[in-house]
C-alpha positions as CSV (number, residue, x, y, z in Angstrom):
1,X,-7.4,-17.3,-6.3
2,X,-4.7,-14.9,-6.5
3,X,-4.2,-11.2,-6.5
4,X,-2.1,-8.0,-5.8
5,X,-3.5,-5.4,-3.8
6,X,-2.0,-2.1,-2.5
7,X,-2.3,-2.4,1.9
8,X,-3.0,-0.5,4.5
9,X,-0.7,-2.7,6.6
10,X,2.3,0.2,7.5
11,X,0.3,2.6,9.8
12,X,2.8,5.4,8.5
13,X,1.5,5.4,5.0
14,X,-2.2,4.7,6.2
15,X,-1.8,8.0,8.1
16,X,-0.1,9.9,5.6
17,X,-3.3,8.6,2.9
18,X,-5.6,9.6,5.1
19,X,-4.4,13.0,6.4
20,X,-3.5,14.1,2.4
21,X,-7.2,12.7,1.2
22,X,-9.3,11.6,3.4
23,X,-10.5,8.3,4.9
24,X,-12.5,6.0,3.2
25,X,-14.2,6.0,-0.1
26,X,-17.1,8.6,0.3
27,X,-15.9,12.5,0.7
28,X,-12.0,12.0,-0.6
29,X,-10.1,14.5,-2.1
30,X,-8.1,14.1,-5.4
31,X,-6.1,16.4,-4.8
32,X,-4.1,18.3,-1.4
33,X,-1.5,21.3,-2.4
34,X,1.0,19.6,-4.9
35,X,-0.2,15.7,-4.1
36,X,-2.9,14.2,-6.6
37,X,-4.1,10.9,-5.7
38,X,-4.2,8.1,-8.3
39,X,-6.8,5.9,-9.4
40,X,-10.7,5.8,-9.1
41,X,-12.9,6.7,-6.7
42,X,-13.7,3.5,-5.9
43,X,-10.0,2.3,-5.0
44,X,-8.8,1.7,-1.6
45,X,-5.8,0.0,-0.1
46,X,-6.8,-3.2,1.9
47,X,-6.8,-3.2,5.7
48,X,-6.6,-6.1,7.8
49,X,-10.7,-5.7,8.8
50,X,-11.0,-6.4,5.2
51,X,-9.7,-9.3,5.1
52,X,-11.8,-10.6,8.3
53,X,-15.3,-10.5,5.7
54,X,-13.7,-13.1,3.6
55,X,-12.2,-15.3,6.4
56,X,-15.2,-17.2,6.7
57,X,-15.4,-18.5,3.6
58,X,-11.5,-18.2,2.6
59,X,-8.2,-19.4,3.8
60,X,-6.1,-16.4,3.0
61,X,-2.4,-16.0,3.2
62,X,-0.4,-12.6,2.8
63,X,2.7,-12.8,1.3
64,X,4.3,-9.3,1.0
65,X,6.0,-8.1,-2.1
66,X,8.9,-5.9,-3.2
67,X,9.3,-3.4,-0.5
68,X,7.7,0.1,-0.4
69,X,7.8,2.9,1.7
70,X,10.0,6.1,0.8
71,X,9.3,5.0,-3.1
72,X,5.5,5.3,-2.3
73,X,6.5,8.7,-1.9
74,X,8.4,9.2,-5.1
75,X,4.5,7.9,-7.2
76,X,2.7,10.6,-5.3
77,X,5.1,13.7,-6.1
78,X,7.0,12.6,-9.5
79,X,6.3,10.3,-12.4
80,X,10.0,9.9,-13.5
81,X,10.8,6.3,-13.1
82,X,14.5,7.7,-12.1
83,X,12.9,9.6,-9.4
84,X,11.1,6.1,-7.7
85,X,14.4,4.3,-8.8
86,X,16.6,6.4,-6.6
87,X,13.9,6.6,-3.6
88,X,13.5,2.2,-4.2
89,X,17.1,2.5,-2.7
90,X,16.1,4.1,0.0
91,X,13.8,1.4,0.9
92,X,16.0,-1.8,-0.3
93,X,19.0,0.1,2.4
94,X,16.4,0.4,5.1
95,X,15.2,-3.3,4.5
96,X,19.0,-4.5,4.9
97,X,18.9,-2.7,7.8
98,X,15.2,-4.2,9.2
99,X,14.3,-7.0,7.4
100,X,11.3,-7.7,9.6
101,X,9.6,-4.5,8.2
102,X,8.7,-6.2,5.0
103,X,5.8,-7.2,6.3
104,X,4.7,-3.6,6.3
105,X,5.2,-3.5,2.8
106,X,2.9,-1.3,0.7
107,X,1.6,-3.8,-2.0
108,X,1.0,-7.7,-0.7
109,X,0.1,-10.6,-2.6
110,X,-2.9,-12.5,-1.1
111,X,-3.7,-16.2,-2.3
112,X,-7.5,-17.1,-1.2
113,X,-8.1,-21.0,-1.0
114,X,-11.6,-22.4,-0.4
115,X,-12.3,-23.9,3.4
């Protein structure tokens, strides 16, 4: 099996998350000043104890995907795809800079195989 899933995997956008609406699912906010969090309330980025439930039964490998950090920012305050475009630069200069922080990438792609 194969999917795409938003992460909790880069503690700086964990924290940020939290600290604008709350931690888990129960008593979130949708909104904090001029942020408005996307999606329904039963959506939640995956953390790595997440993963641990299915281990038993799963093989699972993490691959990350395109690289987001600053542009996370840019879906949270704007919806102009010129406005994510121009912070996605952001993030593809600091990943020529780091390469090793892809793995904190904000969306991964997770392939489950059976045990």
């Amino acid at each position: 099996m194969f999917v795409d899933e938003a992460t909790f995997f880069n503690p700086l956008i964990k924290f940020a998350y939290e600290t604008l609406f709350g931690k888990g699912r129960t008593g979130r906010r949708r909104k904090f000043l001029f942020f408005t969090r996307r999606g329904d309330e039963f959506e939640k980025p995956i953390e790595e104890a997440d993963l641990k439930y299915y281990e038993g039964q799963f093989l699972i490998e993490s691959v990350p995907c395109k690289f987001l950090l600053i542009e996370k920012i840019a879906h949270v305050i704007s919806a102009k795809p010129e406005i994510h475009a121009l912070f996605g630069r952001v993030d593809s200069f600091l990943l020529y800079l780091f390469p090793q922080i892809k793995r904190y990438s904000y969306e991964h792609s997770f392939i489950y195989r059976k045990k």
